[in-house]
N, C-alpha and C positions, 0 to 999 in steps of 0.2 A: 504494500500500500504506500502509494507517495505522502505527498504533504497537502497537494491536492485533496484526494481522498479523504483523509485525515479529515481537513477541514468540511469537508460536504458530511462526513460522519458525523462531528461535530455538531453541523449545524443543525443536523438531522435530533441528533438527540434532544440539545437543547431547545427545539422546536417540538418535540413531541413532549416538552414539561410548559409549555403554553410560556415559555419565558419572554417571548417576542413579542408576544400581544400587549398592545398598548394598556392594560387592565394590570399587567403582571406586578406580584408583591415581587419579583426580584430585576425589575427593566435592566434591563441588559445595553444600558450607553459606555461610552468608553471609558466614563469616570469611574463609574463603578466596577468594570472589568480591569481597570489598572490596581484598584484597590485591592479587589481578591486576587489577582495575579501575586501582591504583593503579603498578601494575607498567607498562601500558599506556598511561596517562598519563604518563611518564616517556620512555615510547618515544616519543609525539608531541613533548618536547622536545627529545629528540635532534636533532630534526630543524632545530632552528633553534639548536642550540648551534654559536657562531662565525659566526653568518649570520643576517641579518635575513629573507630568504626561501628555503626548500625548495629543494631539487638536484633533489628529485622529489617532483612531487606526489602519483603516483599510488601511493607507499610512504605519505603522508604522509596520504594516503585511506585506506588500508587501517588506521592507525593510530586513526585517528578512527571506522572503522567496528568495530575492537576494543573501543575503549571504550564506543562506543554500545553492541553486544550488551552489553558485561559491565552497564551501567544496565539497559539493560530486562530480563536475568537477576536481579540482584538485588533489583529494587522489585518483581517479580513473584512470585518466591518469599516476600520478605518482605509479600506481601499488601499493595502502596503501586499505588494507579492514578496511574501517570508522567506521564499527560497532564493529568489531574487537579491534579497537585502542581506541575507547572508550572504551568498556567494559574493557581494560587492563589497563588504564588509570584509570578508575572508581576503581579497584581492590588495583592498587598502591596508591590512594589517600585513599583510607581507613587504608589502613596500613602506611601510614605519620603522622607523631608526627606532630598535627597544635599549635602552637604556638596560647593559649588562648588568648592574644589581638591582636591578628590576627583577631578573628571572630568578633569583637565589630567593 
């Protein structure tokens, strides 16, 4: 499955819990998608606070696959192609001068 996919999967789901209907208790605008993206993000550190590695990985997956939907919801609503802005992203970080104690 691409990233494509992914995202029509996505939309699929969160359309069949009525989130998109202008009525919905959780409207689904970009403010509020960045917020639990960031919400989500917080929950994967949980997971290594007091511990250099996970008790469970497979909470620690689901965690990681929270965030993933909430990017490809977001950059999709906001009209951004993800795989796009990675790969251009990926291109400029090669051509960046990293600062050697930077990588230590």
């Amino acid at each position: 499955m691409d990233i494509k996919e992914l995202t029509h999967a996505m939309h699929t789901f969160v359309s069949s819990q009525g989130w998109y209907e202008n009525n919905s208790q959780k409207p689904q605008t970009l403010r509020n998608l960045a917020i639990s993206l960031v919400l989500e993000a917080s929950e994967v550190l949980e997971h290594f606070q007091w511990k250099d590695v996970p008790s469970n990985m497979n909470d620690l997956s689901d965690e990681l696959a929270d965030v993933a939907l909430y990017l490809l919801q977001i950059s999709s609503l906001a009209g951004i192609d993800l795989e796009q802005s990675i790969l251009a992203k990926l291109e400029r970080n090669y051509n960046r001068k990293w600062d050697r104690e930077d990588l230590t």
